[in-house]
C-alpha positions in Angstrom: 0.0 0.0 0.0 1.3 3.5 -0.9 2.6 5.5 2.1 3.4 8.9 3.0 7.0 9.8 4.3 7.1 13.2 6.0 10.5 15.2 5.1 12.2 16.9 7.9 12.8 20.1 5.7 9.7 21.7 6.9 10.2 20.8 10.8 11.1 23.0 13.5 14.7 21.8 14.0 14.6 23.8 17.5 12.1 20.6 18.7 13.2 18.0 16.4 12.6 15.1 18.8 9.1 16.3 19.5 8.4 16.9 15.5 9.6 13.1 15.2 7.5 11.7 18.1 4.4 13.2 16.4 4.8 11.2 13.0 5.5 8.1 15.4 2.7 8.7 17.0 0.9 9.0 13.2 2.5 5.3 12.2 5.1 7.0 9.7 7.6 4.1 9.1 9.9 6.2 7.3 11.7 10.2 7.6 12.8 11.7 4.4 15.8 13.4 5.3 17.0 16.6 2.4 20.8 17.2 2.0 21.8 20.4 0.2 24.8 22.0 0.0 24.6 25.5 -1.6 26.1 24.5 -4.7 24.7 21.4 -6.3 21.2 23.1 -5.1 20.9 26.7 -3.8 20.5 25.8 -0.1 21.8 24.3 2.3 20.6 22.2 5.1 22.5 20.2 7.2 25.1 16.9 6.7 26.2 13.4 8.6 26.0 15.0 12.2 22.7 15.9 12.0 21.6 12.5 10.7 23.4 10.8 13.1 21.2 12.8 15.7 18.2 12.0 14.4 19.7 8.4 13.7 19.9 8.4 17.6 16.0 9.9 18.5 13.9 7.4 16.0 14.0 3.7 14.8 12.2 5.1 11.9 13.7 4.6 8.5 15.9 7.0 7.6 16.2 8.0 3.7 18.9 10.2 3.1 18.3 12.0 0.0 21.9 13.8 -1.4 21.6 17.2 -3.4 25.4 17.5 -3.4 28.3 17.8 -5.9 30.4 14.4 -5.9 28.4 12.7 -3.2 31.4 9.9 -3.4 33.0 11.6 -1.4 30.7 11.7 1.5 28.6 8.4 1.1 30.5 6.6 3.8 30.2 9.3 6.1 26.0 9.2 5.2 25.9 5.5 5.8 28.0 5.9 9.3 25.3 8.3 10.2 22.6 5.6 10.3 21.3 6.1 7.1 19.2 3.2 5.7 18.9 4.9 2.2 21.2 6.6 0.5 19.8 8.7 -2.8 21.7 10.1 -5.5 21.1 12.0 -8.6 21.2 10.8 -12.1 21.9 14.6 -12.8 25.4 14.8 -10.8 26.9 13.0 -13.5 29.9 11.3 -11.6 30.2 7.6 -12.2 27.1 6.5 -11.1 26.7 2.9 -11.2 30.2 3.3 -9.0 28.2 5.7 -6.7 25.3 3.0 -6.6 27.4 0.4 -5.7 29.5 2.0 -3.4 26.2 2.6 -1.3 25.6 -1.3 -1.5 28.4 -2.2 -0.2 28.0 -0.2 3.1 25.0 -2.5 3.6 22.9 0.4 2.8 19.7 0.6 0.4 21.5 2.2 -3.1 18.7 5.0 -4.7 18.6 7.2 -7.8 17.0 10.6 -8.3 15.8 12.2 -11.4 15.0 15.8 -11.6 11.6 17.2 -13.7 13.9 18.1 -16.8 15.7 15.4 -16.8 14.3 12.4 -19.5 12.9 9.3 -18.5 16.0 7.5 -20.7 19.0 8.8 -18.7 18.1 6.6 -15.8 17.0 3.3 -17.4 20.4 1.8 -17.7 21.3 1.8 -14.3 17.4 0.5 -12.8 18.5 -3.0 -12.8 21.1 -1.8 -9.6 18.3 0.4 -7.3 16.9 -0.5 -4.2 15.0 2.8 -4.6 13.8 5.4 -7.5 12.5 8.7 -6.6 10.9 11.2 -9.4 11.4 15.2 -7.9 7.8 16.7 -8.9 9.3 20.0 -8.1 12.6 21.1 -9.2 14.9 20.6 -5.8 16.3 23.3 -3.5 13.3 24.7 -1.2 10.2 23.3 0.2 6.7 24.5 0.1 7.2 24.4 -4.1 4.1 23.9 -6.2 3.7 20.5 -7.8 5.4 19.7 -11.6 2.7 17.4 -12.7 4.1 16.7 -15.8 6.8 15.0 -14.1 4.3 12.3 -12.7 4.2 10.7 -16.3 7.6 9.2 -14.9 6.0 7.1 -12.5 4.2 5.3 -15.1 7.6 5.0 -17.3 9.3 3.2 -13.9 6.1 0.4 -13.6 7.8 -2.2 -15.7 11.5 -1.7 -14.0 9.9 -1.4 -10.7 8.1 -5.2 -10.8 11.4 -6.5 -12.7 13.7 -5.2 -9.8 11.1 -5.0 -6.9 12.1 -1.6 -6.1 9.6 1.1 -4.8 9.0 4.4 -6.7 8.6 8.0 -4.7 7.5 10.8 -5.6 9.0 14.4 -3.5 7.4 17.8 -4.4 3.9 19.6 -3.6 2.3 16.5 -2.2 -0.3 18.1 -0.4 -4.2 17.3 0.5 -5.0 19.1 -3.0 -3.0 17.0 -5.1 -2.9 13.5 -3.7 -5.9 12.5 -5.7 -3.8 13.4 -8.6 -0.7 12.1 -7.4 -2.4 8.6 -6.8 -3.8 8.2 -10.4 -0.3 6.9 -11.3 -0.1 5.1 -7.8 3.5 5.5 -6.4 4.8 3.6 -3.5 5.8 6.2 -1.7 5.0 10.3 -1.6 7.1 12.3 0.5 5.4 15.7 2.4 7.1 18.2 4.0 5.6 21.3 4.5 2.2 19.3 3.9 2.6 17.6 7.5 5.1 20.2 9.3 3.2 23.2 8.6 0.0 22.2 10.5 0.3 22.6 13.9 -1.0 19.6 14.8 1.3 17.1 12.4 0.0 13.8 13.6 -3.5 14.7 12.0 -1.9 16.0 8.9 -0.4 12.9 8.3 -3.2 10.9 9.4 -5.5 13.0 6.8 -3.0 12.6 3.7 -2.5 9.0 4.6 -6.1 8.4 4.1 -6.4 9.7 1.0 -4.6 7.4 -0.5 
């Protein structure tokens, strides 16, 4: 069954363990966390040390999804953390079956990330590898971003590698109680929300209201 995965982008990082305890309390299985670094994307969050905090307040999950030039470089340090995902982008354009299997070999789910300009084709050599595929439906770098919905034609692309490979497929931009409908016409696995859960005071009803309308 489809599932919502609330991103920690939009939570108050001044309370984080109470913002976690309130999508345990909602049955979240999973946190989507959002690594930027100012250059690959223009913001920045937060790296390893911050993960391996959260790593330490939930059981939950953890995807760690890398907007950063030559993620190689810090994938061990992501997987030390307590990551149980790592996601790159197609778009980085480092050696990315490498990069994939790299991740695999920290005994860490390997995932891939395609952008909404990106085509469909650049990805499908390297879906026989992936644990995980997650199509942005907002161009990455800020939360709160209005939904690309063109890009959800992906989804239906991915079907046929997805039941080959047994990998889920996610969707990550302007899920909100608006779109879901729209979003579950092409039925992803997963749908991240940020700003959808975080910015309503009360989060565990947020999530509990998105979750069932899928």
């Amino acid at each position: 069954m489809p599932e919502i995965v609330p991103s920690l982008l939009s939570a108050d990082f001044s309370n984080l363990k109470k913002e976690i305890r309130s999508i345990e309390k909602a049955n979240a299985t999973r946190l989507h966390l959002d690594v930027m670094d100012g250059h690959f994307v223009p913001n920045i969050t937060f790296g390893p040390f911050i993960i391996k905090a959260i790593r330490n307040l939930t059981k939950l999950h953890l995807e760690s999804h890398l907007m950063i030039e030559n993620p190689e470089k810090y994938i061990k340090n992501f997987a030390d953390a307590g990551s149980d995902t790592i996601l790159i982008h197609i778009e980085n354009n480092g050696n990315i079956k490498q990069n994939l299997q790299m991740i695999k070999d920290l005994g860490v789910k390997a995932g891939l990330v395609i952008n909404p300009p990106t085509p469909f084709e650049k990805v499908e050599p390297y879906m026989h590898l992936l644990d995980h595929f997650l199509i942005m439906t907002v161009n990455p770098g800020f939360g709160g971003q209005s939904m690309i919905e063109e890009a959800l034609k992906k989804v239906t692309l991915a079907k046929e590698y997805s039941e080959k490979y047994n990998f889920p497929i996610q969707i990550d931009g302007g899920v909100n109680i608006k779109t879901i409908q729209k979003v579950m016409t092409v039925n992803p696995d997963l749908l991240v929300a940020g700003s959808a859960v975080f910015s309503n005071d009360d989060h565990q009803k947020a999530f509990e209201e998105l979750s069932k309308k899928i």
